[in-house]
KEVOSE-818463 format. One line per field, with one value per residue (C-alpha): residue in three letters; x, y, z. Coordinates in Angstrom, 1 decimal. Last residue first. Layout:
BEGIN
type: c(ALA	...)
px: c(X	...)
py: c(Y	...)
pz: c(Z	...)
! end
This chain:
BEGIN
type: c(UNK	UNK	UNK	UNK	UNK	UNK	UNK	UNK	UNK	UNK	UNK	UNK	UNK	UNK	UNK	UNK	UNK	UNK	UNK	UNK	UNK	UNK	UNK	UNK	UNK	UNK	UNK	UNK	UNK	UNK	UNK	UNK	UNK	UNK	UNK	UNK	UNK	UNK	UNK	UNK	UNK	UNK	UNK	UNK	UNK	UNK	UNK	UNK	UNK	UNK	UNK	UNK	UNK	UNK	UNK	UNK	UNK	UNK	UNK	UNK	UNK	UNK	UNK	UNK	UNK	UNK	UNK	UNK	UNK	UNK	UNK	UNK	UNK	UNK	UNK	UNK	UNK	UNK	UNK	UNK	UNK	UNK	UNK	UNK	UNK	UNK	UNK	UNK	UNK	UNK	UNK	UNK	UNK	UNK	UNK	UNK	UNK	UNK	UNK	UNK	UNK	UNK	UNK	UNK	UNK	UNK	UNK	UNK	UNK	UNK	UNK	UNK	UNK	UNK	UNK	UNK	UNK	UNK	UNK	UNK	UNK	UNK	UNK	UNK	UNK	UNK	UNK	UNK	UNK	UNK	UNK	UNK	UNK	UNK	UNK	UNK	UNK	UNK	UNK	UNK	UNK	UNK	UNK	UNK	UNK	UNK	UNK	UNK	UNK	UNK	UNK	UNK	UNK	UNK	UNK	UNK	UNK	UNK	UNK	UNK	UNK	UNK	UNK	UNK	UNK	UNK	UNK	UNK	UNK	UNK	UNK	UNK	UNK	UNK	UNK	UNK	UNK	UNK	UNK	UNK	UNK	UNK	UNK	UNK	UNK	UNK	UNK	UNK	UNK	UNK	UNK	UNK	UNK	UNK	UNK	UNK	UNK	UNK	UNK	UNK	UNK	UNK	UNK	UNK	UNK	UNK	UNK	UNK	UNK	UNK	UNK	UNK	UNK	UNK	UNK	UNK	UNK	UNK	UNK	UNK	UNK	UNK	UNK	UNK	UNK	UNK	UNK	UNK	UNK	UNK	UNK	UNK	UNK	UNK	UNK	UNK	UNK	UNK	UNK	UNK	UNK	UNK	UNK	UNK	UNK	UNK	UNK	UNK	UNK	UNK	UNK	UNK	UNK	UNK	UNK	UNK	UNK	UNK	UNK	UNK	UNK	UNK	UNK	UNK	UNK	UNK	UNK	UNK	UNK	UNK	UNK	UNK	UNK	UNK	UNK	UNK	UNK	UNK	UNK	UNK	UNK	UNK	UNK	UNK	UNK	UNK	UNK	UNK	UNK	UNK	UNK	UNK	UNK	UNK	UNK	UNK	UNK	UNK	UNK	UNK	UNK	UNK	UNK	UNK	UNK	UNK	UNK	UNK	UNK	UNK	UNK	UNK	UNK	UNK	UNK	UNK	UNK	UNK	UNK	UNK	UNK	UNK)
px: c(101.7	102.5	100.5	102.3	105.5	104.5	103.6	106.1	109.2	107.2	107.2	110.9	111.8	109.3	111.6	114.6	113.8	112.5	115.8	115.0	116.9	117.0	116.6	118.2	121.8	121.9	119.7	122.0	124.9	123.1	121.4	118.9	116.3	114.6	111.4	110.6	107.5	108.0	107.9	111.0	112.9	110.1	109.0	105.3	105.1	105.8	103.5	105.0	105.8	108.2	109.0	110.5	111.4	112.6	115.3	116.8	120.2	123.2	125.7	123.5	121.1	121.2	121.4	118.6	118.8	116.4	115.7	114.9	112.6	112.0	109.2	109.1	105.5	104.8	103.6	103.1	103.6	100.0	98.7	96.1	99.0	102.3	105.4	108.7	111.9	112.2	113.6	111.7	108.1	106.4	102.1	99.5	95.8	96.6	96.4	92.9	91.8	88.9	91.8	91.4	92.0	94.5	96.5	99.7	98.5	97.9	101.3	102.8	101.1	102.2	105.7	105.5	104.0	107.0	109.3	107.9	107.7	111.7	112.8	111.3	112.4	116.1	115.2	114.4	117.8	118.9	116.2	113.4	112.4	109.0	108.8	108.4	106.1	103.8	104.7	103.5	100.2	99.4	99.7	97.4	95.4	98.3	98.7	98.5	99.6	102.6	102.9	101.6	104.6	107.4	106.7	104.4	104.2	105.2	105.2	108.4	109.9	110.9	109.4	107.5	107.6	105.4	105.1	102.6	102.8	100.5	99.1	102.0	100.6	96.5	98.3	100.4	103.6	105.0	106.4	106.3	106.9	107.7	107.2	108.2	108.2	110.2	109.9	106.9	105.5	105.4	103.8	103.2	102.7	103.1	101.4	102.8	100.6	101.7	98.7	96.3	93.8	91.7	91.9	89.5	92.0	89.4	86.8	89.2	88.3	88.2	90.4	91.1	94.5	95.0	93.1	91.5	95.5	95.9	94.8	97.2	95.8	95.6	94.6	91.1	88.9	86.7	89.8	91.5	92.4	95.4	95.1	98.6	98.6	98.3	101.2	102.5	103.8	103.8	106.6	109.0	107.0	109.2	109.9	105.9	105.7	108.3	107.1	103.4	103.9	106.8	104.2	101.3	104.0	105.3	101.8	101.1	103.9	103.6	100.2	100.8	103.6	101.3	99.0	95.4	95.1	91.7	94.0	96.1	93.0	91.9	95.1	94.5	91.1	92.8	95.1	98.9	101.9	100.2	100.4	103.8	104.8	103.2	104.8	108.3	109.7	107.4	108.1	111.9	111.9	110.0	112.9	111.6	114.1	112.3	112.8	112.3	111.6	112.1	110.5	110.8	114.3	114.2	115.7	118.5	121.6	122.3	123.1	123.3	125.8	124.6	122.9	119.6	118.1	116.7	114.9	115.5	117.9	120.6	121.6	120.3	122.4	121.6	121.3	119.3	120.0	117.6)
py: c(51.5	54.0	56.3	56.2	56.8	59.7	61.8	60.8	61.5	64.9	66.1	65.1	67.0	70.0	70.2	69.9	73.3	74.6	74.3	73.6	74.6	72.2	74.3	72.6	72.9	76.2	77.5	76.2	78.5	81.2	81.1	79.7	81.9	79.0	80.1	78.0	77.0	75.0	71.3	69.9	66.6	64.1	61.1	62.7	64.6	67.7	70.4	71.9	75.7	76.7	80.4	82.9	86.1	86.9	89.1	92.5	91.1	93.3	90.7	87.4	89.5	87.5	84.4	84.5	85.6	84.0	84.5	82.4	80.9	77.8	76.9	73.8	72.4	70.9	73.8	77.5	79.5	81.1	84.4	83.4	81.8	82.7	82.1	82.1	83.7	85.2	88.3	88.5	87.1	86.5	86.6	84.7	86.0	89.1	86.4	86.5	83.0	82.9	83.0	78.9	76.2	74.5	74.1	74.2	77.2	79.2	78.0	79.3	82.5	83.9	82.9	84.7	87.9	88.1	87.5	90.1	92.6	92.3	91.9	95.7	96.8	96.0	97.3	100.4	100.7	100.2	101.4	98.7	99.8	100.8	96.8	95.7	98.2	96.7	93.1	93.9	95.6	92.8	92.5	91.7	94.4	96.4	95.5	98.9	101.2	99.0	99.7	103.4	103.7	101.9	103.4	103.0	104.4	100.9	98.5	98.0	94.7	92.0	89.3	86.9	83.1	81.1	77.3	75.2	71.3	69.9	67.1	64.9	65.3	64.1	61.3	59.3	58.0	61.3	62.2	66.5	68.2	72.3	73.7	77.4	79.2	82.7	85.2	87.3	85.1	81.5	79.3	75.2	72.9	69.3	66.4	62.6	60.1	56.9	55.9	59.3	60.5	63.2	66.8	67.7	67.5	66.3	64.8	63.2	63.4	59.9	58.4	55.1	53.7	50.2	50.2	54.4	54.8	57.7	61.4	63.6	67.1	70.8	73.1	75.4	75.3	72.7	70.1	70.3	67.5	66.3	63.3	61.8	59.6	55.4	53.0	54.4	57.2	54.0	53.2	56.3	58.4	61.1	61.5	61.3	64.2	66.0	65.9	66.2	69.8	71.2	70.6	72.9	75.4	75.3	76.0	78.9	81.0	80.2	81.6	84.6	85.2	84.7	87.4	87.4	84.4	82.3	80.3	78.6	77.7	75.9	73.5	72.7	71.3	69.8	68.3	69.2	68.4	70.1	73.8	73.1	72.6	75.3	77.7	76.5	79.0	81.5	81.6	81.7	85.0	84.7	83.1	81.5	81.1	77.5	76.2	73.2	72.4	68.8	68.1	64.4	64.9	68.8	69.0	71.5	71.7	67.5	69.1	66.6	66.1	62.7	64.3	64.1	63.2	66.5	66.7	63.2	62.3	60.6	64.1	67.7	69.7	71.6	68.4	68.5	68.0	66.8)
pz: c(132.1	129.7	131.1	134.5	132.9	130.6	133.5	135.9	133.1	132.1	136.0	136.4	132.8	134.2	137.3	135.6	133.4	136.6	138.7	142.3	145.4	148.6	152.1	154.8	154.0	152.2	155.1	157.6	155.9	155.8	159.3	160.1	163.1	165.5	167.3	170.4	170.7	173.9	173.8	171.9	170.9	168.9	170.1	171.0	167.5	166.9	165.1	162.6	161.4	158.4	157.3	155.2	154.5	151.1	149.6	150.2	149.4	148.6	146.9	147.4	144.8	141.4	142.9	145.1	148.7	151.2	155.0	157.6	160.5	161.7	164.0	165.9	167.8	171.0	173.3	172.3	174.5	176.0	175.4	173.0	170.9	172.0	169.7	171.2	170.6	174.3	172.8	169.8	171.2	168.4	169.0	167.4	168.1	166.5	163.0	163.3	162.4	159.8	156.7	157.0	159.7	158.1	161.4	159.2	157.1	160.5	161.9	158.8	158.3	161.8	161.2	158.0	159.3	162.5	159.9	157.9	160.7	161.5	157.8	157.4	160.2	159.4	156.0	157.7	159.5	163.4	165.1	165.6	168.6	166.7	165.6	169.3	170.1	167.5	168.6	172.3	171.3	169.1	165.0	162.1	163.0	162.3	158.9	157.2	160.0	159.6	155.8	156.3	158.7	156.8	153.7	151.0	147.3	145.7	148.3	151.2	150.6	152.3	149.6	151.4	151.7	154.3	155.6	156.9	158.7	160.2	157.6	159.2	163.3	162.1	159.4	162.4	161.2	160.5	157.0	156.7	153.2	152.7	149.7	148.6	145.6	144.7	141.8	143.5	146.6	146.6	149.6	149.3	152.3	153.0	154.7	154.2	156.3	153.6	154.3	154.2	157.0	155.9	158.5	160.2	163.7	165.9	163.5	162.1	158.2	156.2	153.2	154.0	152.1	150.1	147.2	147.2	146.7	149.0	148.4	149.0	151.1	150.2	152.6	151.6	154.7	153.2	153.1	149.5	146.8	145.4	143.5	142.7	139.2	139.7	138.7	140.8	143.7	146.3	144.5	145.9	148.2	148.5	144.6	143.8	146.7	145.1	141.8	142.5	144.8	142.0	139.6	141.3	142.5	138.8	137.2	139.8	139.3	135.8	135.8	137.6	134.7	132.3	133.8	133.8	135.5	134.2	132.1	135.3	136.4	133.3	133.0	136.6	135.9	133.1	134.7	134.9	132.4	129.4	131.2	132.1	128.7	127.0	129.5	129.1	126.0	127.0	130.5	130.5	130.8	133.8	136.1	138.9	142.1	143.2	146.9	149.1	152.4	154.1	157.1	158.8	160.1	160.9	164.9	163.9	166.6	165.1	161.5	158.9	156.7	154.9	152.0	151.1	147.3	145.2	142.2	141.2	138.4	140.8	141.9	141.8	144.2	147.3	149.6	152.5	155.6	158.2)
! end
């Protein structure tokens, strides 16, 4: 599906018609937010009175504010685009978010008209409209990736990941990957020592390999209990292997992201989307798909804060005025 960079029609984002027929994303829609933290204390107050209470006393409990506003504008940017994506099934009630006992967030349907239930073979509830999506943010950058399916089980899975591809203070390659290695098989370690070409080029190489892994553990929802060794990327075949199998029946995207301020000589952010496909949909291997640039700026809508918190205050006051 294609999304359109540009705010329009005084929604966060509405899709264009230039869609791109090589890129099977029709029901997924992924959206980002470059944070700026100097604008923290002239929004904070804001954010914080847009969200609920017990929201409100999370975002407290970090100690710093710009943890908090990370947090605050993940949490809005989740209602806003939801409430957008479901149109007037968003109101007259407010969203209720909740979370399955393994932690992943789930919408909570109008108690009216929806049945709110866990399948026992997918736990996960089952919502009318089945809408699942998935938040990630990582230093300056938030990510949130929706699915619409038509069953709830194949919507809820859906996971994304964002990291910063960068090397932490004091380490370097080596300590990093000596680091994470449990994280990583046999295969994938020798993998990243053929890496040759420059440090960063290693550097984008294990994160991509991290964030795939951390997507398609997010979209299963099945907790931090899953050893991520147990997921393997295959870079020359493209494919993810779980348990030593290809995957079957699910699309993973991955990509990187330069902000504004670094399109020049970008560093930036891995990223990545994983979903599980449903029996209509084109694909059955796991094949890993690498964006591009210019398939990122289609597919991948960027959000301004200062319009997000004008959508989020619009909803808010809407809905108590009725």
């Amino acid at each position: 599906m294609s999304l359109a960079k540009s705010l329009r029609s005084g929604c966060v984002v509405v899709p264009n018609c230039d869609s791109d027929p090589t890129i099977n994303m029709d029901k997924v829609q992924l959206f980002l937010i470059y944070l700026e933290f100097s604008t923290v204390d002239h929004q904070y107050d804001l954010a914080l009175s847009l969200v609920k209470p017990t929201c409100q006393a999370r975002a407290k409990r970090f100690h710093q504010k710009e943890d908090a506003w990370r947090y605050l504008l993940g949490k809005i940017l989740q209602h806003v685009v939801v409430c957008q994506t479901l149109g007037s099934a968003c109101n007259p009630q407010p969203l209720e978010f909740k979370e399955t006992p393994t932690g992943k967030p789930y919408l909570v349907g109008n108690p009216s008209t929806n049945l709110a239930y866990f399948n026992d073979l997918q736990h996960f509830p089952v919502t009318t409209p089945a809408l699942g999506f998935n938040l990630s943010h990582d230093h300056s950058v938030i990510l949130l990736g929706t699915r619409r399916y038509s069953t709830a089980s194949i919507a809820n899975e859906i996971g994304v990941d964002v990291t910063k591809a960068k090397l932490p203070t004091g380490d370097t390659f080596s300590t990093l990957l000596e680091s994470v290695s449990i994280a990583f098989t046999a295969e994938e370690l020798n993998q990243l020592a053929l890496v040759q070409a420059t440090e960063q080029a290693a550097i984008d190489a294990l994160f991509q390999m991290w964030t795939l892994k951390e997507a398609y553990v997010k979209a299963l929802g099945v907790g931090i209990g899953f050893e991520l060794s147990r997921i393997s990327f295959d870079a020359e075949a493209s494919v993810l292997n779980v348990d030593g199998e290809v995957l079957d029946r699910w699309a993973c995207y991955s990509f990187k992201l330069c902000s504004p301020k670094e399109e020049e000589n970008c560093n930036g952010y891995l990223g990545a989307v994983c979903y599980r496909l449903g029996e209509e949909e084109l694909g059955s291997l796991g094949i890993v798909t690498w964006l591009t640039d210019t398939e990122v700026q289609r597919h991948i809508s960027i959000v301004e804060a200062s319009v997000l918190l004008d959508q989020m205050h619009s909803l808010v006051y809407s809905v108590a005025e009725q």
